[in-house]
C-alpha positions as CSV (number, residue, x, y, z in Angstrom):
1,X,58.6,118.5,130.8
2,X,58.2,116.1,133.6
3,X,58.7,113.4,132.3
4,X,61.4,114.8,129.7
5,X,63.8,115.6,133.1
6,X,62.9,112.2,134.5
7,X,63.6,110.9,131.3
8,X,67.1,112.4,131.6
9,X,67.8,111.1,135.3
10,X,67.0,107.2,134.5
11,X,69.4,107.7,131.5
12,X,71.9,109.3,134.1
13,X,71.1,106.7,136.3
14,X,71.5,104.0,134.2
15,X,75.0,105.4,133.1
16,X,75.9,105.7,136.3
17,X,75.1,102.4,137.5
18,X,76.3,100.6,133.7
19,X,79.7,102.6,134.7
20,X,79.4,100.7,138.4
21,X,78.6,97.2,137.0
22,X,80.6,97.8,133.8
23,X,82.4,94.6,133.9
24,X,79.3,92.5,134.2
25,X,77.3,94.5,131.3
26,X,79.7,96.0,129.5
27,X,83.4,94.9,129.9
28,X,85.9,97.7,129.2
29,X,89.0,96.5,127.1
30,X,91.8,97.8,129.3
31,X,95.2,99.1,127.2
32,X,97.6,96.6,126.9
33,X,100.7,97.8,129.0
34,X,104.2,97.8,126.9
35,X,106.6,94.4,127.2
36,X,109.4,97.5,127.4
37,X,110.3,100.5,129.3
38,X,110.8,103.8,126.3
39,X,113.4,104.9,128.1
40,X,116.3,102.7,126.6
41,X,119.0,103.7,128.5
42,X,117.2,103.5,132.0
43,X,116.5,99.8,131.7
44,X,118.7,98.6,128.8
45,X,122.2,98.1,127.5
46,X,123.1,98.5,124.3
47,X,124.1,95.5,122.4
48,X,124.4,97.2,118.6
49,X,125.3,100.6,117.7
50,X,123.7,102.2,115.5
51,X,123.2,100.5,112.0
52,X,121.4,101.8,108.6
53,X,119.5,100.1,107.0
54,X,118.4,97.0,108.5
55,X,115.3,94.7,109.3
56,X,112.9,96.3,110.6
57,X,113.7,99.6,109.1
58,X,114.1,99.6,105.7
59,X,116.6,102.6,105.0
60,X,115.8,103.7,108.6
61,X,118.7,103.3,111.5
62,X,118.2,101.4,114.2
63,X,119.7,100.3,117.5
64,X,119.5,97.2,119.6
65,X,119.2,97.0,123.3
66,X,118.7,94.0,125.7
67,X,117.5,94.4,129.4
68,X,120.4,94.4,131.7
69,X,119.6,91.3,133.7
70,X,120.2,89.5,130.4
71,X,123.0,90.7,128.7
72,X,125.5,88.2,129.6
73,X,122.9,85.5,128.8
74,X,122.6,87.5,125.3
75,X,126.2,87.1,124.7
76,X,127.0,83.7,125.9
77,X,123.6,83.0,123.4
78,X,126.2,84.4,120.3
79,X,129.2,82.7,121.3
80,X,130.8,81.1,118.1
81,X,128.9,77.8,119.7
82,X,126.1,79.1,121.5
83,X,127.0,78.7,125.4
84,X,123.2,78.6,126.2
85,X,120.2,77.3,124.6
86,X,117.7,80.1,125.7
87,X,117.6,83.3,127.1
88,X,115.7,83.2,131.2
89,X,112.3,84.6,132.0
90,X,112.2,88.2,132.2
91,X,114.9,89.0,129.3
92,X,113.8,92.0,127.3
93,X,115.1,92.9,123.4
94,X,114.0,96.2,122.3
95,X,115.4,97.5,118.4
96,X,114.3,100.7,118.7
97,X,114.0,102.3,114.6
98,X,114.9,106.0,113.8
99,X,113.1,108.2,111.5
100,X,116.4,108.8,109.4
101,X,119.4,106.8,108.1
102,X,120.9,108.7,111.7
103,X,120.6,107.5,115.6
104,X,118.6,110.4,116.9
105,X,117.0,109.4,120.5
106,X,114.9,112.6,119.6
107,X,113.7,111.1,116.3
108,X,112.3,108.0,116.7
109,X,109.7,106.4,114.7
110,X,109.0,102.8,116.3
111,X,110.3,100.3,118.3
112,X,110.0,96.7,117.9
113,X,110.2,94.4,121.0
114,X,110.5,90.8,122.3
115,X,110.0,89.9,125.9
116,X,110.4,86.2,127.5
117,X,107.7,85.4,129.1
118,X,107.3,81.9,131.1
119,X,104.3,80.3,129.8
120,X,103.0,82.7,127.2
121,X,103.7,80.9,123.5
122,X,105.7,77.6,124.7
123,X,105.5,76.5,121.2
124,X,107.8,79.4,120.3
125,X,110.3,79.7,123.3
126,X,107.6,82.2,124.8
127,X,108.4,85.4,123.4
128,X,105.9,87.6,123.8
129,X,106.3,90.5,120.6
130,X,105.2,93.9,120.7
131,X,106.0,96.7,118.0
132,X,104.8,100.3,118.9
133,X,104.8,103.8,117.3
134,X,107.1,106.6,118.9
135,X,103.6,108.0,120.2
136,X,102.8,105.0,122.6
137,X,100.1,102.9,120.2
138,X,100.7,99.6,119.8
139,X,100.7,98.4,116.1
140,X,101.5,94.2,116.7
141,X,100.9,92.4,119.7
142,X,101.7,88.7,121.1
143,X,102.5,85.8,119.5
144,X,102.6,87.5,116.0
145,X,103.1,85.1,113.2
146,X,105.0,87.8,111.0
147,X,108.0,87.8,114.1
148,X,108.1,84.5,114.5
149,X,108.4,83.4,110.8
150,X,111.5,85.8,110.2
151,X,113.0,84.9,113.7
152,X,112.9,81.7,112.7
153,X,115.7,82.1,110.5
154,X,116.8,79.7,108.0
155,X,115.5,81.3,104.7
156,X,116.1,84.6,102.4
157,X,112.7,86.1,104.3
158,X,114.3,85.9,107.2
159,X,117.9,85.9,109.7
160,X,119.7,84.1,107.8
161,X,122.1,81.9,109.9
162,X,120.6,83.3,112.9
163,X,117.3,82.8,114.2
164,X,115.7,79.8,116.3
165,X,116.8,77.4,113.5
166,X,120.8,78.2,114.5
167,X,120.5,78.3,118.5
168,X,119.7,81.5,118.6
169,X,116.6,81.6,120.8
170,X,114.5,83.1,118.6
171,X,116.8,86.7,118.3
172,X,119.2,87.8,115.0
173,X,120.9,90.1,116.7
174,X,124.9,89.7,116.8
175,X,126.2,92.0,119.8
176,X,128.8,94.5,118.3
177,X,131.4,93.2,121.3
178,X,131.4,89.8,123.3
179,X,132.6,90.3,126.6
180,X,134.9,87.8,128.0
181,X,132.3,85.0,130.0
């Protein structure tokens, strides 16, 4: 019985000190934090109404939203000739998807995002791609070939006349209004 109890307090010792050092022994993969804020309205200006369907959604609605330091940049990026070449560190595009063919803020499924982040995919204007459920998980992370291929735009898989290949920075998203620049 002795040695059963000691038995017990190495193995709570050990946990205790494997917790302690648990970056040296065992390294503990942190959650990767969201490119976005949920709360749309907070952070975000709305650059298309609702829409059903659409990319990203099949026969789902969706909305677009861009962070606010970056919607003039986002419309001077769709200007009939594009008045800017790429969007500036920091700019955030959220389509956030519905569960219906109706915008419901209280029935979201997903949203699919696209942060610009200095540094992190130079090879593809460093957007940094994120897509997670209504519930917080994160389904597709980084530099994610799937994004990058339709954002490229060009062919029938993907933005067709929008997209990287037509000076659009990587996004396929026309604004419903262009304010005056």
């Amino acid at each position: 019985m002795k040695y059963r109890a000691l038995g017990v307090s190495m193995s709570v010792l050990c946990g205790v000190v494997t917790v302690a050092c648990g970056d040296e022994i065992h390294p503990t993969k942190q959650p990767t934090p969201l490119i976005f804020d949920t709360h749309l309205p907070l952070a975000y200006e709305s650059v298309r109404a609702c829409r059903s369907p659409g990319e990203h959604s099949g026969l789902n609605a969706f909305s677009v939203w861009v962070s606010k330091d970056g919607v003039s940049e986002f419309t001077a990026l769709w200007q009939t000739t594009p008045a800017i070449q790429r969007l500036p560190d920091g700019v955030v595009v959220v389509k956030e998807v519905y569960l219906g063919s109706v915008c419901d803020s209280g029935q979201i499924e997903r949203w699919v995002a696209m942060k610009k982040e200095k540094g992190f995919d130079p090879e593809h204007a460093d957007w940094h791609w994120q897509e997670v459920k209504a519930n917080g998980q994160i389904t597709s992370e980084g530099a994610t070939p799937a994004c990058i291929g339709c954002h490229q735009g060009g062919d029938a898989a993907s933005c067709i006349g929008f997209g990287e290949q037509n000076g659009r920075d990587y996004t396929c998203t026309v604004p419903d209004a262009k304010p005056a620049l």
